[in-house]
N, C-alpha and C positions, 0 to 999 in steps of 0.2 A: 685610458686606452693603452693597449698594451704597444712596448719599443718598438714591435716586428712590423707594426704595422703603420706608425708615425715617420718611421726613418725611410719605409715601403713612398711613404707618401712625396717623398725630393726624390725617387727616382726619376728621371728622363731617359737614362739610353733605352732605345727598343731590347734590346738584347736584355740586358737587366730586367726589364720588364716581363720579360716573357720566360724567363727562368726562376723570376722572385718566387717562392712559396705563398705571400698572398692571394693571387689571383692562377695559380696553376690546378686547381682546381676545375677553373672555369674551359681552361686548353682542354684536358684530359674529356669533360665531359660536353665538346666541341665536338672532338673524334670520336666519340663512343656512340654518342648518340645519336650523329648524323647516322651514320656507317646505319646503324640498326632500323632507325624510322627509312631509309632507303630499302632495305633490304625488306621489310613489312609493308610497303607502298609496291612494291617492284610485283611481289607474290598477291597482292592484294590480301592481307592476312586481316580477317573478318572486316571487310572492308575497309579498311583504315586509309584507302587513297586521298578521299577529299579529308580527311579527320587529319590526316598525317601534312597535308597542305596547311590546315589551321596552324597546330602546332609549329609547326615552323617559323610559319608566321610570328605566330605569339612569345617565340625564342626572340627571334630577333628584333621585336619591339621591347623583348622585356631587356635585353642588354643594351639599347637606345637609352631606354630609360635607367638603365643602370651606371650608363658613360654620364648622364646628367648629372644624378645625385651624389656620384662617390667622392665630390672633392668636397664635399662637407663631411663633418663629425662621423654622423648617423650615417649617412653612404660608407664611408669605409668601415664604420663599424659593423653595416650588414655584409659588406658583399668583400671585405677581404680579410684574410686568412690570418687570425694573432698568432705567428710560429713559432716568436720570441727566440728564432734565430738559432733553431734548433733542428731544420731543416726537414727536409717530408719522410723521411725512414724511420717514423714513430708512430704509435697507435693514438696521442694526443693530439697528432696534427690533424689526422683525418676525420678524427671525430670534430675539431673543429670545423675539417671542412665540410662536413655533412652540415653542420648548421648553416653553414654559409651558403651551401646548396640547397638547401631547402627554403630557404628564401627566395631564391630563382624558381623554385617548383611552383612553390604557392603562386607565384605573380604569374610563370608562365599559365596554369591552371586556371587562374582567373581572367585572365585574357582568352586560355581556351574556351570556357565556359560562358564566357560575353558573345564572343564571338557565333558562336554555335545556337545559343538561344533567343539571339539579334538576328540572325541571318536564316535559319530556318532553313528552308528547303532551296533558297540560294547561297548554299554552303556551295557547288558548285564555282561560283565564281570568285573562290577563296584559289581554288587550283587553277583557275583558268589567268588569273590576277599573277601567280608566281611561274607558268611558266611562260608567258607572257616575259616576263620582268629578264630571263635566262639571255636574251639579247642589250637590253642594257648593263646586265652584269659584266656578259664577258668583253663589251666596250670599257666597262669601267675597271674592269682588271687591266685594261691596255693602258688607262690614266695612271692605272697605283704602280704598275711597272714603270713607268716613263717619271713620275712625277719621285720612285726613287730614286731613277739615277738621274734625274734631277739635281736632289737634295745630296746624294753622294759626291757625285763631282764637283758642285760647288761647295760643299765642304769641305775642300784641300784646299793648299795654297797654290792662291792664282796668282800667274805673269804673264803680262804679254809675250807671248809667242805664237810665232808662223804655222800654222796649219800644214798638213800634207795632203795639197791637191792634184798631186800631177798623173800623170798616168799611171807611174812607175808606183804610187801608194794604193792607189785603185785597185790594180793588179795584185799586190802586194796581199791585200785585203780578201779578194778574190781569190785566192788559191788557199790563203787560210781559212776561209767560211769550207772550201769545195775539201782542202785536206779531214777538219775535223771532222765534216757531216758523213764523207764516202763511205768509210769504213763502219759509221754505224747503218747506214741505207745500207749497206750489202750485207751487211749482219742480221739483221731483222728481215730482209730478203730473203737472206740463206736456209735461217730458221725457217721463215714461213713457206718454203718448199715443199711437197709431199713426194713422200717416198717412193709413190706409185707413178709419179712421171719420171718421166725418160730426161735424161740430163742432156741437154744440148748445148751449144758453142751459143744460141744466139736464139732466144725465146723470149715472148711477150712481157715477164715480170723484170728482165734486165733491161729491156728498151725502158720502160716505164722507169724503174733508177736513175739511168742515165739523163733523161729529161727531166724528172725530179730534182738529180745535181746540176742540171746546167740549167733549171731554173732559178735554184739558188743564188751561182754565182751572178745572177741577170739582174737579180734584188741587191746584190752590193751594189753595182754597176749604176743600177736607177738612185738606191740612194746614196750613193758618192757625188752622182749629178745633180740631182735637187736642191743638196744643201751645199755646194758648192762655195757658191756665192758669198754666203753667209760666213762661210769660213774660212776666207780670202779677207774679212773684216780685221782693223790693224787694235781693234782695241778689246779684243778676246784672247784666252788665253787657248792658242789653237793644240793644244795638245790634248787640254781636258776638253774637249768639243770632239776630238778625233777620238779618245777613248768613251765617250756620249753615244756616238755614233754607232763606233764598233761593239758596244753594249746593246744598242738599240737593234742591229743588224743581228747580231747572234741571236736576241731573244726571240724577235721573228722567226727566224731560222728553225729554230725550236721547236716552234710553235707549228710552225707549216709541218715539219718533220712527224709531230707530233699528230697532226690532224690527216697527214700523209699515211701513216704505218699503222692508222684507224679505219682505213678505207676498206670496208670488204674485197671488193675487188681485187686488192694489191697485196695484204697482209689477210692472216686470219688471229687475231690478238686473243690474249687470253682474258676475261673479263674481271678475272680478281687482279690480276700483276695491273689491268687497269685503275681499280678501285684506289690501290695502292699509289700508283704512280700520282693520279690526282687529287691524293690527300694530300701528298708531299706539296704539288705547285700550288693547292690552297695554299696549306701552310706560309710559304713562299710570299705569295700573293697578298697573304693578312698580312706578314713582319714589314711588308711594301707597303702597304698602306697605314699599318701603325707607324712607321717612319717617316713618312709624309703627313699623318696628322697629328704628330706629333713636333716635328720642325715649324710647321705652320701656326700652330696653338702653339708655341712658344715664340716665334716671333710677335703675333699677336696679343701675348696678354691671354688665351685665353683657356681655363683652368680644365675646361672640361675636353677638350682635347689634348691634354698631359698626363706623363705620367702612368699611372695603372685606366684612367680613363681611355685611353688610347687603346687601350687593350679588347676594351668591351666593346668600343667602335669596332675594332678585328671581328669581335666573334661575333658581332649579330653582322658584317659582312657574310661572315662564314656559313653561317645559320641560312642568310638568304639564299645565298649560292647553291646552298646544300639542297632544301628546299627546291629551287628553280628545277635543280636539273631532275631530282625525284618526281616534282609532280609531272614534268614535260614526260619523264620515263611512263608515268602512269597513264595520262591524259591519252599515250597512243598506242593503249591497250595493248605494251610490248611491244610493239614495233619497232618502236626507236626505244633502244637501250644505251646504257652507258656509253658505252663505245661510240656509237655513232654520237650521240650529243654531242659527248664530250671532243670528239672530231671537228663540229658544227662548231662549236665554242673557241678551240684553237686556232679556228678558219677567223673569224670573227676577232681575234683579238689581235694575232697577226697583220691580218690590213689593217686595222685602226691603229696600230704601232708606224706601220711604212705612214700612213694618211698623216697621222700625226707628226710625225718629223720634222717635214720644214719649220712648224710652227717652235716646237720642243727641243728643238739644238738654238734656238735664237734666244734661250733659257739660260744658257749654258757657257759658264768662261767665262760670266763679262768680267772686267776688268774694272775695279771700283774706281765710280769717276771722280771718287775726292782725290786720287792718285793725279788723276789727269786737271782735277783744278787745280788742285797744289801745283804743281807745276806749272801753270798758265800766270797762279799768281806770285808764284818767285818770279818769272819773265816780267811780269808788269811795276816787280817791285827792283828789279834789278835795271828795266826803262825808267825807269823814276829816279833811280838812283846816279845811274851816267846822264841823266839831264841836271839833275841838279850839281853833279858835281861838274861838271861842262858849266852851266852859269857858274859857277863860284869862280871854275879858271877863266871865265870869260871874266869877271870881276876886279880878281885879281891882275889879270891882265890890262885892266884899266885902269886900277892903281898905280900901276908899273908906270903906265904912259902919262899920268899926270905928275907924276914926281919926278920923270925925265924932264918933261916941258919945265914946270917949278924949277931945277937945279939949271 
């Protein structure tokens, strides 16, 4: 087996991972072919709604199955890319990766093909099955955000230190969520204006902003109180909890914002700058989740979440997601398109972010307790030490007194 892809194989960082030429094949044909099978499900193009549900499916079983096998021999031999460190700007690399992809073809095609001649004329509940699944996805995009900055913050170096609970950081906090957001709420506002109204001092889409930003700031507010408590604790390190926190804060923020300037009513979005936008927080969203099972499988021992495995885990995430939100687009005959879902989904991953919090900053900063027994057992070894050396002058001191008495 060739170097490119043995020395591929001791990667860990996410980021290394996701730029290696072995498996950048697999990215590349993550976004191509969601985008397309979306856009062929959306049109109904020769029916391919429930047929474009299957395949999805069968995408993201077959990269299941492909995070299993690739820490063996044969796994990486099929599914990742020999570039022999020559990088992807050559006509030898792509050929190899067509081989490599065509192995994903086959498997996905034969799961297509089980599937469809297994299920018959309950190929329906192949589409009804994924967008069903479009509410546990975007809960479990609120875990793979939270469970990074997890893994992030306690990846630095921790010390105990004191938190910022007081008013005065609340606040602090509060004006920077209300500075960053305004100017983009008024911006996308401004935009979504039509030409044909009449411009006034004080109309309906600037009342809506303005309660939009002061519900924002009401979300730092609630979670500055919640986790309060927890981070007034003396044996966290309160600064990486406070930066926890105000990661966790923004990314809601985001989100609502996000789910906000989807609302027909408020904005009027454009439906490709959408497409676009939510390839990016996929993307986002997989490098979150391959970072988190990929920390975990390495704490663990365990081979198939490391690595380039970790990757495939990503992309039959991705496949699913992709999936969910097409066939939901389908299933309601256009009615709900991108836009709104993908609104419904940022609604959904934002609360499960604030819900999750108290639990997900008590994650965060601890302070290794071998620091804290070390320390209990120098004190017990330092009481051991002034007792015994207490008897020895008491000892001593009795020696004294019988060789007084003697003389």
């Amino acid at each position: 087996m060739g170097d490119g892809i043995e020395q591929d194989a001791k990667v860990e960082g996410v980021v290394e991972s996701f730029v290696n030429p072995s498996t950048f094949p697999h990215i590349v044909a993550l976004i191509f072919s969601t985008a397309i099978l979306y856009l062929m499900m959306k049109i109904q193009f020769f029916g391919i709604d429930e047929l474009g549900s299957i395949i999805f499916l069968s995408l993201a079983i077959t990269y299941i199955l492909a995070a299993i096998i690739n820490p063996s021999k044969i796994g990486r031999f099929l599914l990742n890319v020999n570039h022999d460190h020559a990088g992807i700007f050559n006509f030898q690399y792509w050929i190899k990766s067509a081989k490599v992809m065509s192995v994903i073809a086959i498997t996905c095609l034969s799961f297509t093909v089980l599937f469809v001649s297994q299920l018959g004329e309950d190929r329906s509940k192949v589409i009804l099955f994924m967008s069903s699944i479009f509410l546990l996805l975007s809960i479990g995009q609120a875990i793979s955000i939270t469970a990074g900055g997890i893994n992030y913050s306690n990846g630095r170096k921790l010390k105990a230190r004191v938190s910022k609970t007081g008013r005065l950081a609340t606040a602090s906090r509060t004006i920077v969520i209300i500075l960053v957001f305004s100017p983009l709420v008024w911006w996308f506002g401004y935009t979504a204006e039509q030409n044909a109204q009449e411009i006034t001092y004080v109309n309906l889409n600037w009342i809506l902003q303005l309660v939009f930003i002061i519900s924002l700031g009401l979300i730092v507010i609630l979670a500055d109180k919640i986790t309060r408590e927890k981070r007034r604790s003396e044996s966290i390190d309160g600064r990486a909890v406070d930066r926890f926190m105000m990661f966790i804060i923004a990314t809601c923020c985001w989100h609502l914002f996000s789910a906000w300037r989807r609302n027909p009513f408020v904005q009027n979005p454009n439906e490709n700058a959408i497409l676009v936008e939510e390839g990016f927080l996929m993307a986002v969203t997989i490098i979150l989740a391959v970072w988190s099972i990929s920390n975990r499988g390495k704490k663990k021992g365990w081979r198939i979440f490391q690595g380039q495995s970790a990757i495939f885990w990503g992309v039959a995430f991705g496949y699913t997601y992709g999936g969910s939100v097409a066939s939901l687009s389908s299933i309601s005959g256009g009615y709900l398109d991108m836009v709104s879902i993908t609104a419904l989904g940022h609604l959904i991953t934002a609360v499960s972010i604030i819900v999750m919090l108290p639990l997900s900053i008590g994650l965060v900063g601890i302070v290794k307790k071998i620091e804290t027994s070390s320390k209990e057992k120098l004190e017990e070894i330092s009481k051991i030490y002034n007792s015994e050396k207490g008897i020895e002058e008491e000892n001593d001191s009795d020696d004294e007194e019988i060789v007084e008495l003697l003389d």
